[in-house]
PyMOL Python script that loads the backbone (N, CA, C, O; Angstrom):
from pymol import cmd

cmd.read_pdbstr("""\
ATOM      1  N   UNK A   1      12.123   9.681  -8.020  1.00  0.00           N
ATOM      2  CA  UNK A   1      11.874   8.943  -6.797  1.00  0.00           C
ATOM      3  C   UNK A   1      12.842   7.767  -6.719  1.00  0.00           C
ATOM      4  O   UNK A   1      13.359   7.169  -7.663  1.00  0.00           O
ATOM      5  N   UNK A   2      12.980   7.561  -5.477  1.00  0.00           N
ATOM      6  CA  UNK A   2      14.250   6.400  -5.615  1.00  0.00           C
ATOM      7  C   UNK A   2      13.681   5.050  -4.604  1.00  0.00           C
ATOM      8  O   UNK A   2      13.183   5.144  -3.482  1.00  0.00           O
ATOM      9  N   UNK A   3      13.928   3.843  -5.377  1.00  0.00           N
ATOM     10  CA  UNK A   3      13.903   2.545  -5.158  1.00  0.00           C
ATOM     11  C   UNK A   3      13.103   2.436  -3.912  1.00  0.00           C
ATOM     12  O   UNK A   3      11.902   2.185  -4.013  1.00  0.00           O
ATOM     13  N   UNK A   4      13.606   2.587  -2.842  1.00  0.00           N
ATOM     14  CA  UNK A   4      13.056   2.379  -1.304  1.00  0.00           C
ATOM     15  C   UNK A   4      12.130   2.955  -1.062  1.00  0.00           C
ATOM     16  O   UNK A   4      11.685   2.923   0.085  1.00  0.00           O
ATOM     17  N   UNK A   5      11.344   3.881  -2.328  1.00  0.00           N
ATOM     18  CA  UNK A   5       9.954   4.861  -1.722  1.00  0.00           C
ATOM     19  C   UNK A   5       8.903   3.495  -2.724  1.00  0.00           C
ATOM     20  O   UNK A   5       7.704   3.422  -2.454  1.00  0.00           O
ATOM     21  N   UNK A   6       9.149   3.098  -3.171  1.00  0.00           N
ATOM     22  CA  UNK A   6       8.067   1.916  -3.950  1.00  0.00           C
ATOM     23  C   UNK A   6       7.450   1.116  -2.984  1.00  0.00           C
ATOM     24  O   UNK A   6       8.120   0.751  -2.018  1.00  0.00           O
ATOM     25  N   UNK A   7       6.040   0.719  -3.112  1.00  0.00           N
ATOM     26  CA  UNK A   7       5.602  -0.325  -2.210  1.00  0.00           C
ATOM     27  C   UNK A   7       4.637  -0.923  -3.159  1.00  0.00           C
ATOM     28  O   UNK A   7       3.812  -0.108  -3.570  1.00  0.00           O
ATOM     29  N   UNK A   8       4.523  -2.066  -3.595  1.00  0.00           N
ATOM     30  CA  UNK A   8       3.601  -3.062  -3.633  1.00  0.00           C
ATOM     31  C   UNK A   8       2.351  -3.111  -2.489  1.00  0.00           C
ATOM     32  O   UNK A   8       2.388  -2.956  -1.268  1.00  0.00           O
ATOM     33  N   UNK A   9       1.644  -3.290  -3.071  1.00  0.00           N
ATOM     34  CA  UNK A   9       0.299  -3.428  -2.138  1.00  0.00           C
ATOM     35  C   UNK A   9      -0.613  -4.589  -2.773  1.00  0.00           C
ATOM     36  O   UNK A   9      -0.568  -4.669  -4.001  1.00  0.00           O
ATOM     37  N   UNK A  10      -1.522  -5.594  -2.013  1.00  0.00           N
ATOM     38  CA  UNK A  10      -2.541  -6.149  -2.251  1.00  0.00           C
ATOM     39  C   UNK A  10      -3.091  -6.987  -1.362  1.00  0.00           C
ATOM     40  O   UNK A  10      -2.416  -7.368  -0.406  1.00  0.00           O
ATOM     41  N   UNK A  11      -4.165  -7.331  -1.503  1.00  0.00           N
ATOM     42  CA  UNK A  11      -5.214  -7.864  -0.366  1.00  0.00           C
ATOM     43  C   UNK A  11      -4.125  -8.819   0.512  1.00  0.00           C
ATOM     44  O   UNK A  11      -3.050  -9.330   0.198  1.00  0.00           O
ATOM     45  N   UNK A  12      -5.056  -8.818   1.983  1.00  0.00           N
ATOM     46  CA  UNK A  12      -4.636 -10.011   2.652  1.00  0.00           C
ATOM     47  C   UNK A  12      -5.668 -11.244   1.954  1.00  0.00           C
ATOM     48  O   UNK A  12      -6.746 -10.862   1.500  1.00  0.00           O
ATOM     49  N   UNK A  13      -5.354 -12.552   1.889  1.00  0.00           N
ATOM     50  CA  UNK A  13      -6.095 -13.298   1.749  1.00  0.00           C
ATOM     51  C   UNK A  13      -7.722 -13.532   2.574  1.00  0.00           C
ATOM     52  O   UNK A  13      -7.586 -13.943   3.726  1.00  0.00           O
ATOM     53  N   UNK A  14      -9.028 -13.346   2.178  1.00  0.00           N
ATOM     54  CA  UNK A  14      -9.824 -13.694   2.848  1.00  0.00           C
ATOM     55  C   UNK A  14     -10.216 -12.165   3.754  1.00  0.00           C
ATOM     56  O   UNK A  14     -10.676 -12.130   4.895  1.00  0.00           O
ATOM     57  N   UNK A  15      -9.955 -11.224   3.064  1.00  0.00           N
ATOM     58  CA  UNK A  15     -10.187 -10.197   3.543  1.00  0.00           C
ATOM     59  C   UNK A  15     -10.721  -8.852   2.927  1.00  0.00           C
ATOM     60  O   UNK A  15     -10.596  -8.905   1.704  1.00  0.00           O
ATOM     61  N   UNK A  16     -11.181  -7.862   3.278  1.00  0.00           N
ATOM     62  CA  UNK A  16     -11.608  -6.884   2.313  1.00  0.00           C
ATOM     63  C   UNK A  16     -11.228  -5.743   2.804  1.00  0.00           C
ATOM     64  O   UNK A  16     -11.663  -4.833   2.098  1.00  0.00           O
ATOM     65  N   UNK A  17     -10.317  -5.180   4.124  1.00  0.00           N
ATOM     66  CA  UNK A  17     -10.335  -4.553   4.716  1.00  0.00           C
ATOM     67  C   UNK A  17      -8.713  -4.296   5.046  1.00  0.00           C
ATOM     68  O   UNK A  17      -8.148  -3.246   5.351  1.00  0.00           O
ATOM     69  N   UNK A  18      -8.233  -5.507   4.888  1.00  0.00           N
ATOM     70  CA  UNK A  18      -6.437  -5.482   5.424  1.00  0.00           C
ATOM     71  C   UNK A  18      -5.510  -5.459   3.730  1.00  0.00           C
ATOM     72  O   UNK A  18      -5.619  -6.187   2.743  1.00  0.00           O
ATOM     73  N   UNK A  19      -4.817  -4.523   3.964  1.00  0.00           N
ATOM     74  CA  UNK A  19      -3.310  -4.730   3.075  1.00  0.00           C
ATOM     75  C   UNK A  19      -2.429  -5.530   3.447  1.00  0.00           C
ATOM     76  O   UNK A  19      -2.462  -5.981   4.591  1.00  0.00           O
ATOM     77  N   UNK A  20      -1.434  -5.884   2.545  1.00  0.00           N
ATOM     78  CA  UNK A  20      -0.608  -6.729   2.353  1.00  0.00           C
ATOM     79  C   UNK A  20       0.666  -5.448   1.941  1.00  0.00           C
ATOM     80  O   UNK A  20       0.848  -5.319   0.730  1.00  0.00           O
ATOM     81  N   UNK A  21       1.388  -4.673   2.724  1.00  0.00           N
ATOM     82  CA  UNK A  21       2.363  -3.833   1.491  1.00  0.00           C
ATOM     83  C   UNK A  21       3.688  -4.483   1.925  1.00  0.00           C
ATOM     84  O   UNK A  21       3.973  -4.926   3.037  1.00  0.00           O
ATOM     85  N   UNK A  22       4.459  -4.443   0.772  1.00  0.00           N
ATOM     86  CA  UNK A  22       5.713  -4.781   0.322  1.00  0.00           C
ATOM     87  C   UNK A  22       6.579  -3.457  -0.057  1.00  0.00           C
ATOM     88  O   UNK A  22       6.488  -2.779  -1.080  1.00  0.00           O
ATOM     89  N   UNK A  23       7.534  -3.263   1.174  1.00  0.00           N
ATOM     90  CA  UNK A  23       8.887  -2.418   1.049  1.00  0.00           C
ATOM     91  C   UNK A  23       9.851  -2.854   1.304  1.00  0.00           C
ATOM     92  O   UNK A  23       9.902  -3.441   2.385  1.00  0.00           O
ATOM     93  N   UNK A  24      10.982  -2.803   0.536  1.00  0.00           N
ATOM     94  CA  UNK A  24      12.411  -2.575   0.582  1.00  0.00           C
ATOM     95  C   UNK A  24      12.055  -4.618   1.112  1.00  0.00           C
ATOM     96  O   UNK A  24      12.626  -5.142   2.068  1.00  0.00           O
ATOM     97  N   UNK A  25      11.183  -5.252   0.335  1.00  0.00           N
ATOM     98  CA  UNK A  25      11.426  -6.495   0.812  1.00  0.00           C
ATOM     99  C   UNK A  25      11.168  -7.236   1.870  1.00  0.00           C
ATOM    100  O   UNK A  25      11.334  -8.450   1.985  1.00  0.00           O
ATOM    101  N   UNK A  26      10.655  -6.296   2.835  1.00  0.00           N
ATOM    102  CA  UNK A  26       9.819  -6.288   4.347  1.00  0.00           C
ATOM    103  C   UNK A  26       8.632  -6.376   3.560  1.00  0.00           C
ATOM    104  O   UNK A  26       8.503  -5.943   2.414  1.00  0.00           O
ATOM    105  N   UNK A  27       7.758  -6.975   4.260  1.00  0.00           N
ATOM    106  CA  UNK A  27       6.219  -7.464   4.224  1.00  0.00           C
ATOM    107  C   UNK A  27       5.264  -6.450   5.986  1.00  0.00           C
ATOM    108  O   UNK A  27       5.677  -6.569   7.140  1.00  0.00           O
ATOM    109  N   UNK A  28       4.118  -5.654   5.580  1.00  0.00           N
ATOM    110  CA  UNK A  28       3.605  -4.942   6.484  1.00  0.00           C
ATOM    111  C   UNK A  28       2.417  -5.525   6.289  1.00  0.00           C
ATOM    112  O   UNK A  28       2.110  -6.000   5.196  1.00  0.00           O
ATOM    113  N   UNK A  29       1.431  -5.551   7.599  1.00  0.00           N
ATOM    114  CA  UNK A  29       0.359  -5.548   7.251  1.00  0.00           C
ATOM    115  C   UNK A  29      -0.878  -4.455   7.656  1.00  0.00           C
ATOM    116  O   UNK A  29      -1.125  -4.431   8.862  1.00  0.00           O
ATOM    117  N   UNK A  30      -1.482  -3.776   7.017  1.00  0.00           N
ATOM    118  CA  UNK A  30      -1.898  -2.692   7.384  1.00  0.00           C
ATOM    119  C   UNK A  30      -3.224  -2.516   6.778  1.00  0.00           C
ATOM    120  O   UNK A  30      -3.418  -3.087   5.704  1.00  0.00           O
ATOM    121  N   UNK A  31      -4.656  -1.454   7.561  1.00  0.00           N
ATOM    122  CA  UNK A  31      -5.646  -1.267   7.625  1.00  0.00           C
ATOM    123  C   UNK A  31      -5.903  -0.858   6.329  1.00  0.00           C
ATOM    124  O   UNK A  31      -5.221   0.138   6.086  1.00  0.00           O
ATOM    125  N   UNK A  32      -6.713  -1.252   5.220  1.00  0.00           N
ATOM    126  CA  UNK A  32      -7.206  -0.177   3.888  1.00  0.00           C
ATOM    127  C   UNK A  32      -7.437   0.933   4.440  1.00  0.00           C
ATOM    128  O   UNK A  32      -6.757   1.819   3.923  1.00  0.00           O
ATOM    129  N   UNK A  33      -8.008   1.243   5.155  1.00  0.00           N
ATOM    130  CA  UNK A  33      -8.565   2.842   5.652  1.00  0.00           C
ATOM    131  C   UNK A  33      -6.899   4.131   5.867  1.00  0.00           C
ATOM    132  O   UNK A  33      -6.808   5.341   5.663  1.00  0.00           O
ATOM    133  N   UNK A  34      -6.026   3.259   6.274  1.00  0.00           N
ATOM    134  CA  UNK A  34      -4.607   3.924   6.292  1.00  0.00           C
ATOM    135  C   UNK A  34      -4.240   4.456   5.056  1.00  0.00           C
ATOM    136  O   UNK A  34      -3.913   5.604   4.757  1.00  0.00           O
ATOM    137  N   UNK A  35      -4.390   2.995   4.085  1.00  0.00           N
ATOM    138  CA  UNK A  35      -3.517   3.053   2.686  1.00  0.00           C
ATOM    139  C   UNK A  35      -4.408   4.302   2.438  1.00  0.00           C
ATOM    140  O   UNK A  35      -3.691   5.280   2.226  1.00  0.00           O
ATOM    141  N   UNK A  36      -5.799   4.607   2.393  1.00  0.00           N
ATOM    142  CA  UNK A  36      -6.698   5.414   1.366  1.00  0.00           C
ATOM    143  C   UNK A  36      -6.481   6.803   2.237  1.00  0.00           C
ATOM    144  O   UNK A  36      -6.931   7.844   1.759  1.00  0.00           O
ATOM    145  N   UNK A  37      -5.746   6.832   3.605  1.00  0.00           N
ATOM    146  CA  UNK A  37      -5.742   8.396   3.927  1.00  0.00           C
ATOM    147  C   UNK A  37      -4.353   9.035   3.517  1.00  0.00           C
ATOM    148  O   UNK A  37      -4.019  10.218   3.443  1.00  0.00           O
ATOM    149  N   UNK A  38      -3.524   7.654   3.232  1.00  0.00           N
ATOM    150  CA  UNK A  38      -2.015   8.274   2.635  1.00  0.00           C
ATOM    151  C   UNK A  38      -2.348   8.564   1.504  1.00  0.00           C
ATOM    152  O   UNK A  38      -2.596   9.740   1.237  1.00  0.00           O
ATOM    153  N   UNK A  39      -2.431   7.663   0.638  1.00  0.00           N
ATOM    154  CA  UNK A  39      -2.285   7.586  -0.652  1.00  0.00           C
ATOM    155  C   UNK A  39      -3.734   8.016  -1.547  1.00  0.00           C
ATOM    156  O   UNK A  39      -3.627   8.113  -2.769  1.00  0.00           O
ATOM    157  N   UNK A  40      -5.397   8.323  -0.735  1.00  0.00           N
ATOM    158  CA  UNK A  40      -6.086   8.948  -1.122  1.00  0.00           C
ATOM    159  C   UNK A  40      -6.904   8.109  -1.895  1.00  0.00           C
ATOM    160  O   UNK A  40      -6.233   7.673  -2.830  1.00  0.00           O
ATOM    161  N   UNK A  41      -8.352   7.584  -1.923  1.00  0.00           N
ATOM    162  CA  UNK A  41      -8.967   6.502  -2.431  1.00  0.00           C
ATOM    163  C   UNK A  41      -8.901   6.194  -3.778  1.00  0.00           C
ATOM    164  O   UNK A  41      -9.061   5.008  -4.068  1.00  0.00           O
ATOM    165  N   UNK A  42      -8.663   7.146  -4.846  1.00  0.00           N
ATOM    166  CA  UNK A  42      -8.679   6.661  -6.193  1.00  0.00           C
ATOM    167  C   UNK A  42      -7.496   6.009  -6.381  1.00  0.00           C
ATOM    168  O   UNK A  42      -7.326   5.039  -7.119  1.00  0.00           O
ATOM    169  N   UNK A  43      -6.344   6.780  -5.421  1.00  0.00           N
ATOM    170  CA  UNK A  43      -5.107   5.218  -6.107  1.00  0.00           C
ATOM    171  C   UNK A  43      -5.314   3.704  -5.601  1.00  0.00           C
ATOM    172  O   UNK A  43      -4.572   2.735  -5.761  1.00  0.00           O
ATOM    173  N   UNK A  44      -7.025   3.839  -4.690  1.00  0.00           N
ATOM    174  CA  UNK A  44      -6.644   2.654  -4.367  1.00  0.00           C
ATOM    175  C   UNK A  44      -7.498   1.841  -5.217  1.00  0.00           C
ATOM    176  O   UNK A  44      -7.702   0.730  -4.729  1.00  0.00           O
ATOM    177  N   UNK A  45      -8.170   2.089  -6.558  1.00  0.00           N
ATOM    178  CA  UNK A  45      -9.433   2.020  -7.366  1.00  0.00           C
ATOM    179  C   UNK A  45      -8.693  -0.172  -8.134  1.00  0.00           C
ATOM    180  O   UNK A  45      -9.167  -1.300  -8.272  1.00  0.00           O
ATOM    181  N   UNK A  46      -7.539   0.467  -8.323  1.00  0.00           N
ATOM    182  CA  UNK A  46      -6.642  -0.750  -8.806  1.00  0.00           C
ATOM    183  C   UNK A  46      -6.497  -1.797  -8.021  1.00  0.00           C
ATOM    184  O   UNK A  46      -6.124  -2.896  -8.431  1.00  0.00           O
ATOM    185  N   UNK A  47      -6.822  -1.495  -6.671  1.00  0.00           N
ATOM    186  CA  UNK A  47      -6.389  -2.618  -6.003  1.00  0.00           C
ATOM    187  C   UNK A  47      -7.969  -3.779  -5.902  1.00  0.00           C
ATOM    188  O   UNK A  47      -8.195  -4.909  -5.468  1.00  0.00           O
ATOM    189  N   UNK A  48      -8.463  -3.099  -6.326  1.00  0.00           N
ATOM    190  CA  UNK A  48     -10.290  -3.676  -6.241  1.00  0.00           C
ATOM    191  C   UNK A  48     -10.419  -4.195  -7.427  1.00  0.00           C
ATOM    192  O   UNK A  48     -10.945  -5.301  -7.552  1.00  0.00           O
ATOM    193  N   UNK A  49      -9.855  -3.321  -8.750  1.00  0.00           N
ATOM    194  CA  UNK A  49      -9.852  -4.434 -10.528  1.00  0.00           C
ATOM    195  C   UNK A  49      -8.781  -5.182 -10.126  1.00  0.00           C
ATOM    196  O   UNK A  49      -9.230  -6.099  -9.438  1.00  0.00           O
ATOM    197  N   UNK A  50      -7.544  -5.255 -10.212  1.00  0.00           N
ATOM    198  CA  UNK A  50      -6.577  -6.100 -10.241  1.00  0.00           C
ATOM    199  C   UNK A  50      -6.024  -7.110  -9.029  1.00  0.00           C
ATOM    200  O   UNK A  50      -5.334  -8.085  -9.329  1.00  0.00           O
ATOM    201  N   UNK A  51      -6.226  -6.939  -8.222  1.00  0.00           N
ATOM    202  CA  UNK A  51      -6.336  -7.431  -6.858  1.00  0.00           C
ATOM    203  C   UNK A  51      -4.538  -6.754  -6.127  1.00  0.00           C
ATOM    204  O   UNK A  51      -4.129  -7.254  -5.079  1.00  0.00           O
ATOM    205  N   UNK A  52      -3.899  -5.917  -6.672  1.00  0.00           N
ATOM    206  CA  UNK A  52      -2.474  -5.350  -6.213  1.00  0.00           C
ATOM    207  C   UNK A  52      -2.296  -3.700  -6.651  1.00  0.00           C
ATOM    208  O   UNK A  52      -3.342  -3.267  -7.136  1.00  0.00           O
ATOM    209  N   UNK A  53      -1.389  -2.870  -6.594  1.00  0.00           N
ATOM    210  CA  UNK A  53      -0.826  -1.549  -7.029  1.00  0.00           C
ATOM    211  C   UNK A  53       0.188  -1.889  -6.799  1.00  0.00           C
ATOM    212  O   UNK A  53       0.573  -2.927  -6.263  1.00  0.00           O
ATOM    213  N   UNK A  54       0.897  -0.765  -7.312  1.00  0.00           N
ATOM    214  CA  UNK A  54       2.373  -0.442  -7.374  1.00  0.00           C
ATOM    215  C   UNK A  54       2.070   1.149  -7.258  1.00  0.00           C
ATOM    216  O   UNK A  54       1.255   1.949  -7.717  1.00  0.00           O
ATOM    217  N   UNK A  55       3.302   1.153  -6.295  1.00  0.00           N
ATOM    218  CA  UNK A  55       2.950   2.700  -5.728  1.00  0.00           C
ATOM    219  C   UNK A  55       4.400   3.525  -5.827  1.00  0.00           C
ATOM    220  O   UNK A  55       5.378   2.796  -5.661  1.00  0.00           O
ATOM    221  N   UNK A  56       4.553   4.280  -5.959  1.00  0.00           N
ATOM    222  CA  UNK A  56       6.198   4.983  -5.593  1.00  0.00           C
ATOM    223  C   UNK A  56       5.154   6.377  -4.745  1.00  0.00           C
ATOM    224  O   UNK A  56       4.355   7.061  -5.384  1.00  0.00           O
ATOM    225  N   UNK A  57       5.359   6.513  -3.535  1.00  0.00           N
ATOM    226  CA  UNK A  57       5.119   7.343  -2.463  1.00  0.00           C
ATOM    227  C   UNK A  57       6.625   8.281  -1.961  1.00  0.00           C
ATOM    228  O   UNK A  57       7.776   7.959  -2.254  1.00  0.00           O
ATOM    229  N   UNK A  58       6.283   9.264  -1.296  1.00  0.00           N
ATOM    230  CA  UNK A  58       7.336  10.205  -0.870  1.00  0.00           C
ATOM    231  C   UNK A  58       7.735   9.506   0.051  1.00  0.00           C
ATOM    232  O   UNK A  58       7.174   8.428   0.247  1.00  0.00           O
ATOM    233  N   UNK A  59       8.711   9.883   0.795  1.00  0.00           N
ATOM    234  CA  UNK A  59       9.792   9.347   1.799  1.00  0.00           C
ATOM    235  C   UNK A  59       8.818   9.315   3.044  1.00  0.00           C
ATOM    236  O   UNK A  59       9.054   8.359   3.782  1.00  0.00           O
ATOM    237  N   UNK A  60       7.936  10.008   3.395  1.00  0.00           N
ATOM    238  CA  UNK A  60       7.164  10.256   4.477  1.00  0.00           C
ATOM    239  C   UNK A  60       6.234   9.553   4.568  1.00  0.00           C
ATOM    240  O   UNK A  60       5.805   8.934   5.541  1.00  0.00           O
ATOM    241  N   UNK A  61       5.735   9.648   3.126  1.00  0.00           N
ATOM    242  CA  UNK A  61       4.241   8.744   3.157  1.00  0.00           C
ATOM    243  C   UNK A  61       4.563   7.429   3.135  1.00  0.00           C
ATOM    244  O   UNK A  61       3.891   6.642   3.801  1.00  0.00           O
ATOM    245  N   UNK A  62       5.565   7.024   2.420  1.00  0.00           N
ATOM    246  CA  UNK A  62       5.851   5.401   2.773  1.00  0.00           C
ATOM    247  C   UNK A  62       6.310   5.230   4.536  1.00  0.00           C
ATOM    248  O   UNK A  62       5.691   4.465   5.276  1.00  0.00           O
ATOM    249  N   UNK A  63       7.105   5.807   4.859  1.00  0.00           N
ATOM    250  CA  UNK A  63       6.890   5.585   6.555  1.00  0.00           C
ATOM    251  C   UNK A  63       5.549   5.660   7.204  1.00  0.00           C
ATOM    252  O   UNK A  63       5.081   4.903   8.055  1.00  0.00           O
ATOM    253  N   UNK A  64       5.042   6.664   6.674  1.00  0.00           N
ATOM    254  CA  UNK A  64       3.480   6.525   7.645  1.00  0.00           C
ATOM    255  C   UNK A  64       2.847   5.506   7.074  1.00  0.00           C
ATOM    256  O   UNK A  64       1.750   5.610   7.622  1.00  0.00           O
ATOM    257  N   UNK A  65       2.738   4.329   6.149  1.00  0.00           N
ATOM    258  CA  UNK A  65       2.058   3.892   5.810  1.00  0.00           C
ATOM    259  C   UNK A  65       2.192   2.444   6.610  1.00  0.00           C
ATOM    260  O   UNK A  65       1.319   1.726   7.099  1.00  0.00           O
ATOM    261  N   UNK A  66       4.132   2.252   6.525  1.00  0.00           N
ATOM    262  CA  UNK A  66       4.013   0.945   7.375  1.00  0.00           C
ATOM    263  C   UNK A  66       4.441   1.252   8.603  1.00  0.00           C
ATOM    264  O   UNK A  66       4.911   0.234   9.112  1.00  0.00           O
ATOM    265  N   UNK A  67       4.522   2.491   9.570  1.00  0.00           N
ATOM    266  CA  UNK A  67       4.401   2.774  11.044  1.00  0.00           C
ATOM    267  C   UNK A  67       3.491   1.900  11.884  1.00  0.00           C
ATOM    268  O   UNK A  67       3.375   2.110  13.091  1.00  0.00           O
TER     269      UNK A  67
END
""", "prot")
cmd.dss("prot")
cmd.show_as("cartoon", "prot")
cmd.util.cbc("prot")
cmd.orient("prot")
């Protein structure tokens, strides 16, 4: 997988419901319910212990994620 398919993810502040993802250095902000239909709820199990993920997604799924 190459560099530009990685995204950082973690909470918005004061929220339980909004992402925070980080690509290619751009900042998105986007619905949890999105992240968990791309990326499927158990990868999102980390973002609830640790308060972030690190993701490397396919070329597609990182576009649909910050569309």
């Amino acid at each position: 997988m190459q560099l530009e398919n990685m995204v950082r993810c973690s909470w918005v502040p004061g929220t339980l419901n909004r992402v925070r993802v980080l690509r290619q250095g751009r900042q998105f902000e986007v619905p949890l319910e999105r992240l968990e239909k791309i990326v499927g709820r158990t990868a999102t199990f980390d973002l609830y212990l640790k308060g972030f993920i690190n993701l490397t997604l396919e070329p597609e799924k990182a576009e649909r994620l910050v569309a």
